[in-house]
Gaussian input, Z-matrix of N, CA and C with variables (Angstrom, degrees):
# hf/3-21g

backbone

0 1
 N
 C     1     B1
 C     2     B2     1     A1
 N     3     B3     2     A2     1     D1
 C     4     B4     3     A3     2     D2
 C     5     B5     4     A4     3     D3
 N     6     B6     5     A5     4     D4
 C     7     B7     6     A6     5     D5
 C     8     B8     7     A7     6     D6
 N     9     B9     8     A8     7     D7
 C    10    B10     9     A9     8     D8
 C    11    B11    10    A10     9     D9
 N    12    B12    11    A11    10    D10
 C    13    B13    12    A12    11    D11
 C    14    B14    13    A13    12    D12
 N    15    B15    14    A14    13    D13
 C    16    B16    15    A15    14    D14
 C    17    B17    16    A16    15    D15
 N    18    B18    17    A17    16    D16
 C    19    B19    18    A18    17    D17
 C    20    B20    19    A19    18    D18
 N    21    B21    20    A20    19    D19
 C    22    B22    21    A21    20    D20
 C    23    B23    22    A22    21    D21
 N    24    B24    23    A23    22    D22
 C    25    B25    24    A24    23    D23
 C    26    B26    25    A25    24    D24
 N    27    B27    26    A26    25    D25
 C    28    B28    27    A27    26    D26
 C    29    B29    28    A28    27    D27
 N    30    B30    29    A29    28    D28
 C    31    B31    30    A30    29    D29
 C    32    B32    31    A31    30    D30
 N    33    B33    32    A32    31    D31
 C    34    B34    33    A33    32    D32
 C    35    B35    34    A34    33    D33
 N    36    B36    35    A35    34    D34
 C    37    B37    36    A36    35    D35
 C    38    B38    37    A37    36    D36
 N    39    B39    38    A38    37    D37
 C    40    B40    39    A39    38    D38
 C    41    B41    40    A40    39    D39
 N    42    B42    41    A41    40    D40
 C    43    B43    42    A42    41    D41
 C    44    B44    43    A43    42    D42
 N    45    B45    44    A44    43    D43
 C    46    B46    45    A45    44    D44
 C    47    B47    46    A46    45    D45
 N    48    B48    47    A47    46    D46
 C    49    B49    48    A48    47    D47
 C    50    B50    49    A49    48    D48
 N    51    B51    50    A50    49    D49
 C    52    B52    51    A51    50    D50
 C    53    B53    52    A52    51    D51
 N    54    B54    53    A53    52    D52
 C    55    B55    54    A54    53    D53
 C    56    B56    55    A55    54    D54
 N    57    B57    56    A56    55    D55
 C    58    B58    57    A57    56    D56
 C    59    B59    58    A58    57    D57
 N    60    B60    59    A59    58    D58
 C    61    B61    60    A60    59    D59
 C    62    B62    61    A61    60    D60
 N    63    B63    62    A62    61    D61
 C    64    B64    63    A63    62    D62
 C    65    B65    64    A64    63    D63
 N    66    B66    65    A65    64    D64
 C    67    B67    66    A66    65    D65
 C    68    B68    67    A67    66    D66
 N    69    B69    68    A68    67    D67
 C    70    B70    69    A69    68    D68
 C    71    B71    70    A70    69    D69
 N    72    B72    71    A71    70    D70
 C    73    B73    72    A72    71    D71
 C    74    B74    73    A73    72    D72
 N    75    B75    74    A74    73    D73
 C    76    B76    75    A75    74    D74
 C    77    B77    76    A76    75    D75
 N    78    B78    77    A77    76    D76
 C    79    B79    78    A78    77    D77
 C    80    B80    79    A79    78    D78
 N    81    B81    80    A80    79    D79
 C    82    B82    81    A81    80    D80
 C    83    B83    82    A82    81    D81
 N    84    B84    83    A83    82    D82
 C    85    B85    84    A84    83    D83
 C    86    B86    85    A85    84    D84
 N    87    B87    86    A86    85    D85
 C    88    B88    87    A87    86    D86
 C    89    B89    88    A88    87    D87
 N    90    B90    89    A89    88    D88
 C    91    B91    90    A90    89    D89
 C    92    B92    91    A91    90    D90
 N    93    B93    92    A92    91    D91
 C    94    B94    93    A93    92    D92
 C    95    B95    94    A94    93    D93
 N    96    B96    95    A95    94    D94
 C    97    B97    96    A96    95    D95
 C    98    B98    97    A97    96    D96
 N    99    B99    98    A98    97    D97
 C   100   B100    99    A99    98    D98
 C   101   B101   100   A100    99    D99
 N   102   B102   101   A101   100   D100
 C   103   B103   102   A102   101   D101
 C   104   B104   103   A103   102   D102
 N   105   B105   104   A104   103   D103
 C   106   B106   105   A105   104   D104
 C   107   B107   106   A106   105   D105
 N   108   B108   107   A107   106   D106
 C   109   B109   108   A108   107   D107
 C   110   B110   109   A109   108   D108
 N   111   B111   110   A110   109   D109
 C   112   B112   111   A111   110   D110
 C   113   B113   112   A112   111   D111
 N   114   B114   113   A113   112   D112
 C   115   B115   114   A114   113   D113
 C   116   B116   115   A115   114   D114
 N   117   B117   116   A116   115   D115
 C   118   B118   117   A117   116   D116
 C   119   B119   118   A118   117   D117
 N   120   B120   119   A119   118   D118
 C   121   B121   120   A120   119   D119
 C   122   B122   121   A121   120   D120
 N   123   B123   122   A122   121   D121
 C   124   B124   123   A123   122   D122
 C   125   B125   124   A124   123   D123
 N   126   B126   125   A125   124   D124
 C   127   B127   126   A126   125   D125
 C   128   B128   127   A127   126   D126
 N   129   B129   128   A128   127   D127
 C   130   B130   129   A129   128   D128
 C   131   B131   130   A130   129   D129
 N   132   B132   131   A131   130   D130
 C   133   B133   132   A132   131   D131
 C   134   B134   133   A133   132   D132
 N   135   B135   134   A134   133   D133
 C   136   B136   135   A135   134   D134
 C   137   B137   136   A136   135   D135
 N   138   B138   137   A137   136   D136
 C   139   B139   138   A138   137   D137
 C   140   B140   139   A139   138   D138
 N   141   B141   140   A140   139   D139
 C   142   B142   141   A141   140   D140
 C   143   B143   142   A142   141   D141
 N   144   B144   143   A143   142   D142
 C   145   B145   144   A144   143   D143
 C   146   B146   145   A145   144   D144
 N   147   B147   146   A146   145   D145
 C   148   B148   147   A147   146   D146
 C   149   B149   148   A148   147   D147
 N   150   B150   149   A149   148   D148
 C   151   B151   150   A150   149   D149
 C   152   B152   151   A151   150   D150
 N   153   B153   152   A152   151   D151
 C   154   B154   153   A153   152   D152
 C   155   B155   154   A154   153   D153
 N   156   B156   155   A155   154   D154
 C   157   B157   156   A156   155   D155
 C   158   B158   157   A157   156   D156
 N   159   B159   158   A158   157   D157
 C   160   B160   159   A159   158   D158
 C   161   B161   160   A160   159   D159
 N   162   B162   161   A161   160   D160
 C   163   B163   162   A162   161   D161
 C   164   B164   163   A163   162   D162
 N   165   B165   164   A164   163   D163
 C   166   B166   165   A165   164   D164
 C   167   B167   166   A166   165   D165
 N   168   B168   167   A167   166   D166
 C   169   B169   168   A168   167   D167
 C   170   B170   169   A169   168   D168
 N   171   B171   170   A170   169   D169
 C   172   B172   171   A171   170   D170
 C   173   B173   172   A172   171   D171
 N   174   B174   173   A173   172   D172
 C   175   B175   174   A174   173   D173
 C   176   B176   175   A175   174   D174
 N   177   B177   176   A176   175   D175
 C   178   B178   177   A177   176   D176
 C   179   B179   178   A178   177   D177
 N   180   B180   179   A179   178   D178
 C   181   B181   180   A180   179   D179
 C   182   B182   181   A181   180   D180
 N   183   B183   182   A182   181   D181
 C   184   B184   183   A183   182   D182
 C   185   B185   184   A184   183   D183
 N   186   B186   185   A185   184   D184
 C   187   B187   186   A186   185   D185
 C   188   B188   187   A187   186   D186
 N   189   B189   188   A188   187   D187
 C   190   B190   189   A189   188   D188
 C   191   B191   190   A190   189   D189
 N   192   B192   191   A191   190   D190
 C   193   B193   192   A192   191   D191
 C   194   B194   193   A193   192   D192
 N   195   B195   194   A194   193   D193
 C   196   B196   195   A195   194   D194
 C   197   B197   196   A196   195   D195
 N   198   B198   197   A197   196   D196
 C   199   B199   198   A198   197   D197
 C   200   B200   199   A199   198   D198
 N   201   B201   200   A200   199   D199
 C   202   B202   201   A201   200   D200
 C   203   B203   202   A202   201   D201
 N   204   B204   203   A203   202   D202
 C   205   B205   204   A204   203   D203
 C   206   B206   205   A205   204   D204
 N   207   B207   206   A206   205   D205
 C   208   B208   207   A207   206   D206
 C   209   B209   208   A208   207   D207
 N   210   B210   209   A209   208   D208
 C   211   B211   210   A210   209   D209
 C   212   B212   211   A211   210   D210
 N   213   B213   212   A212   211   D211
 C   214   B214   213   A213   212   D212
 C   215   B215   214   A214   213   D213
 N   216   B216   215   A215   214   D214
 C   217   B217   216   A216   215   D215
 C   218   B218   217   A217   216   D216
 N   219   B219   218   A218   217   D217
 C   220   B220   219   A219   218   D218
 C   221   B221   220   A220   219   D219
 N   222   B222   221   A221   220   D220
 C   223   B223   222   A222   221   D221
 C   224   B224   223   A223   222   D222
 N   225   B225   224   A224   223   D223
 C   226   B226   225   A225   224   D224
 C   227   B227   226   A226   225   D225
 N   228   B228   227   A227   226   D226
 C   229   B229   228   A228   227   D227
 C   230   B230   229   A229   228   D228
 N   231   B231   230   A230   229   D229
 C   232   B232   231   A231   230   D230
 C   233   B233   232   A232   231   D231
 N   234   B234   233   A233   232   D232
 C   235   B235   234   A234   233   D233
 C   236   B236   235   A235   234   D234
 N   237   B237   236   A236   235   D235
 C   238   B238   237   A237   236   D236
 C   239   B239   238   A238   237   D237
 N   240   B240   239   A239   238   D238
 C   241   B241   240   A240   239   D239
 C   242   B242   241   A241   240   D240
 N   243   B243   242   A242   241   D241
 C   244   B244   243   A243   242   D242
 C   245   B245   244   A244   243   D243
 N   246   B246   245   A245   244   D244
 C   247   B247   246   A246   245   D245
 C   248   B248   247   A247   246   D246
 N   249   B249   248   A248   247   D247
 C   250   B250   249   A249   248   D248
 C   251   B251   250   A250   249   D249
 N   252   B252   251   A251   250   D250
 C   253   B253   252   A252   251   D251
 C   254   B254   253   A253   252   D252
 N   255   B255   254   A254   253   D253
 C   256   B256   255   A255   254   D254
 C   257   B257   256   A256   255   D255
 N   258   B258   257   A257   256   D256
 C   259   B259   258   A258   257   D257
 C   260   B260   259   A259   258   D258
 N   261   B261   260   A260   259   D259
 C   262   B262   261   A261   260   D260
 C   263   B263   262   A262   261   D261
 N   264   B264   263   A263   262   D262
 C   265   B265   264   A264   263   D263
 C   266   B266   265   A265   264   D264
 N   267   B267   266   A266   265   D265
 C   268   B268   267   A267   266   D266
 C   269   B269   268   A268   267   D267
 N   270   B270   269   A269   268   D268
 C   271   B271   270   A270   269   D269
 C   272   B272   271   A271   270   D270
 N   273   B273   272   A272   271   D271
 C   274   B274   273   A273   272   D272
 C   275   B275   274   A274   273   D273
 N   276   B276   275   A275   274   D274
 C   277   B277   276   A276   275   D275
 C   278   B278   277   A277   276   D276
 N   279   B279   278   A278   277   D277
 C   280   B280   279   A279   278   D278
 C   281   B281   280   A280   279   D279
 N   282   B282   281   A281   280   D280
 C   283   B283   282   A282   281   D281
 C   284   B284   283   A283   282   D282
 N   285   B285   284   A284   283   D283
 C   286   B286   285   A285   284   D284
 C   287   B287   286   A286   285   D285
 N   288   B288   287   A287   286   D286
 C   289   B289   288   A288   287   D287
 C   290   B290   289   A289   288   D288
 N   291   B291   290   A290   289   D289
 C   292   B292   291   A291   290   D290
 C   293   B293   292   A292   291   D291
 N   294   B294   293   A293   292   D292
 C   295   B295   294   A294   293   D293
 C   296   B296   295   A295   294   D294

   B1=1.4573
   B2=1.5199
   B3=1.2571
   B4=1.7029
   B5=1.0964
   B6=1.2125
   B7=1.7516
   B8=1.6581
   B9=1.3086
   B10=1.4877
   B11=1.8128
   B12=1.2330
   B13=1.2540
   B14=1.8797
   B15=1.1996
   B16=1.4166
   B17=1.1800
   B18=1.6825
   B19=1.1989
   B20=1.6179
   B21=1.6680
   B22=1.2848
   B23=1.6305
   B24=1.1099
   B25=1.5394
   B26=1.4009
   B27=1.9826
   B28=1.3217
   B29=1.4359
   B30=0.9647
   B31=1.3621
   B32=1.5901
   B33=1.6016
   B34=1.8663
   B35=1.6358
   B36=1.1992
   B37=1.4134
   B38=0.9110
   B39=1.5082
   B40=1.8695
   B41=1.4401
   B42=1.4843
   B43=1.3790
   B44=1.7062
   B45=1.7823
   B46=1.3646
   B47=1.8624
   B48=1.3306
   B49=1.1931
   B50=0.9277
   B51=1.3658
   B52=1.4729
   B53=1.5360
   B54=1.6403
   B55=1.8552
   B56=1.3250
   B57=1.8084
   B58=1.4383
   B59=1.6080
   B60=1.6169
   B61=1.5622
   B62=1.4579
   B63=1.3690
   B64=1.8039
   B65=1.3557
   B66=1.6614
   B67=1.6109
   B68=1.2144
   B69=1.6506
   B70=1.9263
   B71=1.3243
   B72=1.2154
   B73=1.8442
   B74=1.3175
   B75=1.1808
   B76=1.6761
   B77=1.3666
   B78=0.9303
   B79=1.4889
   B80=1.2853
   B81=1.7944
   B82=1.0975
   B83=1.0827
   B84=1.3489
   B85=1.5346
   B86=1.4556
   B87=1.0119
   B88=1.6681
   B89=1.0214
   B90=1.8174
   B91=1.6838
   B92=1.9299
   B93=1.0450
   B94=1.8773
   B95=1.4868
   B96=1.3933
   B97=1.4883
   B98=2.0250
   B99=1.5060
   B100=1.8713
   B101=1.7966
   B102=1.0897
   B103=1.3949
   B104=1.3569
   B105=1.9620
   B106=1.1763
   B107=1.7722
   B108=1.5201
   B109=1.3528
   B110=1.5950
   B111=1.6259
   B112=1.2238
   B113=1.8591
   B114=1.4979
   B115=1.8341
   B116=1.2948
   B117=1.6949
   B118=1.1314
   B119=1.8978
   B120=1.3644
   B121=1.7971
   B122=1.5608
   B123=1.1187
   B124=1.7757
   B125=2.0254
   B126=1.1008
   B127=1.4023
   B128=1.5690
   B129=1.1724
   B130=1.1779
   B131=1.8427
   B132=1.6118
   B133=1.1491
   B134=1.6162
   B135=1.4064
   B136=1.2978
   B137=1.3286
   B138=1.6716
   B139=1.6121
   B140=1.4339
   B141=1.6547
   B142=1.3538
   B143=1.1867
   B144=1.3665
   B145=1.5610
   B146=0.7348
   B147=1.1710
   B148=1.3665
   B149=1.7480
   B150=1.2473
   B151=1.9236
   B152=1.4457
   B153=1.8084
   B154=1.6718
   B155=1.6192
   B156=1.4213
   B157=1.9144
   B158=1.7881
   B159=1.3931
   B160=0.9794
   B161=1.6697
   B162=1.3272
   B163=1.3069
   B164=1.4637
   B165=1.2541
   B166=1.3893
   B167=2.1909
   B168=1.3056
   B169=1.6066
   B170=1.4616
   B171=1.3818
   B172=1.2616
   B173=1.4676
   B174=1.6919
   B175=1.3704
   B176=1.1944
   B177=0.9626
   B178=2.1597
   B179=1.2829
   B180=1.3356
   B181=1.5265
   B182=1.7660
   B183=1.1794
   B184=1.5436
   B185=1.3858
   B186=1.3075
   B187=1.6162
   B188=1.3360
   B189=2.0615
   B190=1.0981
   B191=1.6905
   B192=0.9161
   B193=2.2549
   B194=1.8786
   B195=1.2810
   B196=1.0494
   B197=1.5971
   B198=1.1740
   B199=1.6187
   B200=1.7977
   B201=1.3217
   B202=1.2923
   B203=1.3940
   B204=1.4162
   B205=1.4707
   B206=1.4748
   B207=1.4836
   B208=1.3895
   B209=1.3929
   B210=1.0265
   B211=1.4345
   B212=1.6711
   B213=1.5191
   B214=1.4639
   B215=1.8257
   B216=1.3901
   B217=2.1999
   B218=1.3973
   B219=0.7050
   B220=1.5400
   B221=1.6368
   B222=1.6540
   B223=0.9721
   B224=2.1333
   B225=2.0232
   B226=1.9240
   B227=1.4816
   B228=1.3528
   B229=1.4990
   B230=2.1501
   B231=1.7527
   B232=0.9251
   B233=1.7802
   B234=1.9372
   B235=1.3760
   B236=1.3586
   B237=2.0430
   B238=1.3832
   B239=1.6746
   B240=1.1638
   B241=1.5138
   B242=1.5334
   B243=1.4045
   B244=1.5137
   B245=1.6743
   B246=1.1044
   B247=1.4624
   B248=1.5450
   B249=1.6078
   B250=1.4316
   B251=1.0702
   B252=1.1257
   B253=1.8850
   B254=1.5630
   B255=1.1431
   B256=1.3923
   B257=1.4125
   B258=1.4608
   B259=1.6802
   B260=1.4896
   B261=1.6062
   B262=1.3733
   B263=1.6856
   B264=1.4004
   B265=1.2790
   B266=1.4495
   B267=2.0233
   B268=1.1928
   B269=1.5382
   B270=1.2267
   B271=1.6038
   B272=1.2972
   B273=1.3772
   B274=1.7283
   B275=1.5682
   B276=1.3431
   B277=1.5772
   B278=1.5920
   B279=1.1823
   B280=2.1069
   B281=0.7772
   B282=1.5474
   B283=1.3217
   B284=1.7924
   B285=1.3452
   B286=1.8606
   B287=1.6289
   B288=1.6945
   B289=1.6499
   B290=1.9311
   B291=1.3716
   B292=1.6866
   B293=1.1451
   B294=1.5967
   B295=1.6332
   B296=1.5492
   A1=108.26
   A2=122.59
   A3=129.22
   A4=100.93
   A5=108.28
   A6=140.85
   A7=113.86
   A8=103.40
   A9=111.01
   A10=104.51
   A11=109.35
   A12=125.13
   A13=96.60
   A14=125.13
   A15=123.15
   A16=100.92
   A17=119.76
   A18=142.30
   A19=114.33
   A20=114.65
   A21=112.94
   A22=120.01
   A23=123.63
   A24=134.20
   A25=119.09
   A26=93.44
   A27=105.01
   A28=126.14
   A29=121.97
   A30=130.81
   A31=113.08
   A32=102.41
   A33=86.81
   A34=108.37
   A35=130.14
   A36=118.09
   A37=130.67
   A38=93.43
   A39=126.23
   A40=113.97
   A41=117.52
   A42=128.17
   A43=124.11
   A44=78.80
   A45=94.64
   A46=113.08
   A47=127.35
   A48=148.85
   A49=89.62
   A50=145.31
   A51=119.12
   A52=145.85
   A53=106.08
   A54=109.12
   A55=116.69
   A56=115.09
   A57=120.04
   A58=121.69
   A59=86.83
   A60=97.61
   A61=123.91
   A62=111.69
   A63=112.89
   A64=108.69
   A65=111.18
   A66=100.03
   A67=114.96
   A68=100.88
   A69=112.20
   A70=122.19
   A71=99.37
   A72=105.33
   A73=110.92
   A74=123.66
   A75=118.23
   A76=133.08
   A77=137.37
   A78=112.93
   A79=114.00
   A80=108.89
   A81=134.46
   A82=114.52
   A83=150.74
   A84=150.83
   A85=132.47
   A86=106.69
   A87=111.52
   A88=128.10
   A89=90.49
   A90=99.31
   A91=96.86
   A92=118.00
   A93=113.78
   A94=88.32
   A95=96.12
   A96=110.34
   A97=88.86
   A98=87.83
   A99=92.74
   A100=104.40
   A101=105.44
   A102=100.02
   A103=93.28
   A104=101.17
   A105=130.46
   A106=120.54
   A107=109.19
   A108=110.62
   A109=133.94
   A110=105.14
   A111=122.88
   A112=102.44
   A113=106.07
   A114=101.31
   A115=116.62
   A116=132.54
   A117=158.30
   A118=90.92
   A119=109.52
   A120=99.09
   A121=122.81
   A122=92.66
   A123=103.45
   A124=99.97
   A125=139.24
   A126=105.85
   A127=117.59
   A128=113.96
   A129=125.24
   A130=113.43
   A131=141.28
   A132=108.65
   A133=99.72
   A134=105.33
   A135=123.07
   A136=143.27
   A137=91.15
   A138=121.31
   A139=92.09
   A140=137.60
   A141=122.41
   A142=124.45
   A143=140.95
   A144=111.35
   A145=151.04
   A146=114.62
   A147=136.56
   A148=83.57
   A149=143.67
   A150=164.83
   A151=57.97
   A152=132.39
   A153=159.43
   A154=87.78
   A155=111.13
   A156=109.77
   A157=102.98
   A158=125.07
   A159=101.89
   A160=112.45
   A161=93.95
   A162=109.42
   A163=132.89
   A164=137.96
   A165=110.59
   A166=104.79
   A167=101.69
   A168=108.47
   A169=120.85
   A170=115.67
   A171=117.09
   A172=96.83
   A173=115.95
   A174=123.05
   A175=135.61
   A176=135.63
   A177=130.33
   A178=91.56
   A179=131.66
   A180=129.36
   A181=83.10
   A182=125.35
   A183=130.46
   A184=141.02
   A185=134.87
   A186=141.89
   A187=102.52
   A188=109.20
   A189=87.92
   A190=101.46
   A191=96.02
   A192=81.58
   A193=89.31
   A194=123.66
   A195=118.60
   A196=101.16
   A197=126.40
   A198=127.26
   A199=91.21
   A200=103.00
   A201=120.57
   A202=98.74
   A203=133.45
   A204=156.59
   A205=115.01
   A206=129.18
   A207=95.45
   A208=126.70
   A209=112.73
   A210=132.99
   A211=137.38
   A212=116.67
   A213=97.91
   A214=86.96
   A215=91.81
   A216=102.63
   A217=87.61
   A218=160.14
   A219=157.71
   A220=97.16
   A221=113.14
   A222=99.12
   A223=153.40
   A224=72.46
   A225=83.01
   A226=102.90
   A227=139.63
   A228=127.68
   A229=71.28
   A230=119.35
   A231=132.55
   A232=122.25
   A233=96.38
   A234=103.85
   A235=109.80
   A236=104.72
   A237=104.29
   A238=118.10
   A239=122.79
   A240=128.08
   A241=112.79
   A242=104.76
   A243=116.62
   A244=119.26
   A245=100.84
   A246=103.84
   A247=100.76
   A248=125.96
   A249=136.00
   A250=115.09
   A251=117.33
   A252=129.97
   A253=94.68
   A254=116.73
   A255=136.79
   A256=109.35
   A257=127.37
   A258=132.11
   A259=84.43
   A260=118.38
   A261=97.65
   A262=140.04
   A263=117.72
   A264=134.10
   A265=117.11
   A266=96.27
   A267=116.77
   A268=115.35
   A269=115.45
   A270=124.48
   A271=111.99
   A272=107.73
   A273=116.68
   A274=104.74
   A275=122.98
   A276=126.75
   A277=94.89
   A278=136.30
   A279=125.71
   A280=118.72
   A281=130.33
   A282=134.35
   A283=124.92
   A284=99.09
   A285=133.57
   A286=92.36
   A287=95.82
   A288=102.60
   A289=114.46
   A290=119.95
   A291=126.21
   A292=108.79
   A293=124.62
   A294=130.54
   A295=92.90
   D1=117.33
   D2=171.91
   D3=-57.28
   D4=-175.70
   D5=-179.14
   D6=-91.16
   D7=-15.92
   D8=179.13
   D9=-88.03
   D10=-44.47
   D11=-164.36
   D12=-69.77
   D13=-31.29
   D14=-168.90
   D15=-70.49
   D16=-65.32
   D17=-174.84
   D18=-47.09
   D19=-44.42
   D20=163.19
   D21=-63.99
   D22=-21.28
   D23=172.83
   D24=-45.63
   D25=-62.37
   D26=176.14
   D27=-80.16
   D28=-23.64
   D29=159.47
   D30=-51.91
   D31=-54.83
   D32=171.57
   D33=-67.03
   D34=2.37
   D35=179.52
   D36=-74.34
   D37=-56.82
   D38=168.38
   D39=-51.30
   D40=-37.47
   D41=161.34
   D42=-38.00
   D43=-78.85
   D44=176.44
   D45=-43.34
   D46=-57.04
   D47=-169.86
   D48=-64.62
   D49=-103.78
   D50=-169.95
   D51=-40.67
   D52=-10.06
   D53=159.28
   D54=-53.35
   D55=-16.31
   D56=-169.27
   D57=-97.80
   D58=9.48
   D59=174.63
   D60=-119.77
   D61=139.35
   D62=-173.34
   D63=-70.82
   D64=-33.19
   D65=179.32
   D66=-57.92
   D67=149.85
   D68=166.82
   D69=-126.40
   D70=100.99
   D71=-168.13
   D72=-27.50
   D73=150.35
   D74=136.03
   D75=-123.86
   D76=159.26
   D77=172.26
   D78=-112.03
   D79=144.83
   D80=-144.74
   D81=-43.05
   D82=-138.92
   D83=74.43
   D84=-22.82
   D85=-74.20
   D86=168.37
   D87=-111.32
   D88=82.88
   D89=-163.34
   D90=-122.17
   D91=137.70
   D92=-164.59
   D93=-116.46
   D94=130.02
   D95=-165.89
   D96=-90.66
   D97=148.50
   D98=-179.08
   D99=-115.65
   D100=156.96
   D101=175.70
   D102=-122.60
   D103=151.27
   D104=171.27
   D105=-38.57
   D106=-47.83
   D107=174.01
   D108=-62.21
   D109=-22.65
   D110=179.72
   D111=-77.93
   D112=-53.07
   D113=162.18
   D114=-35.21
   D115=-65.44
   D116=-171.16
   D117=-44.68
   D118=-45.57
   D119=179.08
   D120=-94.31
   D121=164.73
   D122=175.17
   D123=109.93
   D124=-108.42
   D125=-153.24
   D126=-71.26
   D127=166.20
   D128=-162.20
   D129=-93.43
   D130=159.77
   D131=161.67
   D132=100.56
   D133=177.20
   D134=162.65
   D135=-5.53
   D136=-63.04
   D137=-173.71
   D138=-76.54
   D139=-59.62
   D140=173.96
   D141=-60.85
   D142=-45.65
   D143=137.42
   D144=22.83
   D145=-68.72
   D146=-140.37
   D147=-114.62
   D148=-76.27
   D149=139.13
   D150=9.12
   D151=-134.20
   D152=-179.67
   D153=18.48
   D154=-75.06
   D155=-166.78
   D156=-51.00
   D157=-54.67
   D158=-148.64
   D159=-117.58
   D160=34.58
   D161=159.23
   D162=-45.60
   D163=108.81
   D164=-165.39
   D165=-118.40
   D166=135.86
   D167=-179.22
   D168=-70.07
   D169=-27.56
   D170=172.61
   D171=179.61
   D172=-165.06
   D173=161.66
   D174=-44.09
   D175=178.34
   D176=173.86
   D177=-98.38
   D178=-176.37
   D179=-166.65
   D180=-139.67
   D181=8.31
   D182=143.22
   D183=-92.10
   D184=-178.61
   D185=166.80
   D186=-74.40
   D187=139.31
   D188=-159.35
   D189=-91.37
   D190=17.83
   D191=170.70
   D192=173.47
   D193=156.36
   D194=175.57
   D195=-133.68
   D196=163.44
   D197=-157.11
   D198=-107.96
   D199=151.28
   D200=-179.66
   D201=-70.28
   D202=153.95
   D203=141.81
   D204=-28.18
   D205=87.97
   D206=-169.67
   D207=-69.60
   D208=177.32
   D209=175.50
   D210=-54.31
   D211=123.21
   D212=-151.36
   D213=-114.04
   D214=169.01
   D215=-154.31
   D216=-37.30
   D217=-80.22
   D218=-79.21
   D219=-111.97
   D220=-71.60
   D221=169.19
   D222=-58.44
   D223=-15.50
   D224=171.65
   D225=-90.20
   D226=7.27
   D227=-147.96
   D228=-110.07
   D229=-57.07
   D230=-175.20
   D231=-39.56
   D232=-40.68
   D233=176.27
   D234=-60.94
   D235=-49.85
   D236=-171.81
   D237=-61.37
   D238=-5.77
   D239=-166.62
   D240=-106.52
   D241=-5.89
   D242=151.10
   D243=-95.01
   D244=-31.39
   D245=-168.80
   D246=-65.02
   D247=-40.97
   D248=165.81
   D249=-52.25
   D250=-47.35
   D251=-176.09
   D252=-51.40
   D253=-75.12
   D254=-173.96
   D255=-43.69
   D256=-24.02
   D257=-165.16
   D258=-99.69
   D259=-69.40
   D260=-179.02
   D261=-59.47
   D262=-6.25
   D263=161.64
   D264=-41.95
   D265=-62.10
   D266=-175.05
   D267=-78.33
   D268=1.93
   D269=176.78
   D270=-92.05
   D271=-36.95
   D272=-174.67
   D273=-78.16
   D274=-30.75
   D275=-170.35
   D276=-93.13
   D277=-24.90
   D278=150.93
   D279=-94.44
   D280=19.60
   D281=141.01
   D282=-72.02
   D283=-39.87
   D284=-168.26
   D285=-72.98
   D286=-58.62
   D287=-168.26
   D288=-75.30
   D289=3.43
   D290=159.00
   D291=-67.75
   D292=-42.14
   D293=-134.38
   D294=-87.42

């Protein structure tokens, strides 16, 4: 999952979550609007980077994530029969590595 895809997540959240409220913001009187690019400046390095990368312009003009299909017997019985495979693998090799 990218950095775009998270951020669109929560944004539909905060959305959603606030349709469930009667309050209606306003803004203040002397309220000084900031822009995104001015956030984006001031430390140097990494951390701005990082502020520059994950800047976001607005919403995605998609859904923000859709859930996989679950799983039918065969294929969860298959996961679980690796997932064992794999435990006893790792049982026999700290068994080898005591002796």
């Amino acid at each position: 999952m990218s950095i775009e895809n998270i951020y669109d997540y929560m944004f539909h959240l905060l959305k959603e979550y606030g349709m469930l409220f009667r309050y209606k913001p306003t803004i203040p009187s002397g309220a000084v609007e900031l822009c995104s690019a001015k956030w984006g400046c001031g430390p140097n390095g990494l951390e701005h980077m990082y502020r520059l990368e994950s800047m976001v312009e607005g919403p995605a003009q998609r859904n923000p994530c859709a859930m996989p299909p679950p799983n039918n017997h065969h294929a969860l019985q298959a996961l679980l029969d690796q997932n064992a495979k794999i435990k006893r693998q790792v049982e026999e090799w700290e068994s080898k590595g005591n002796q």
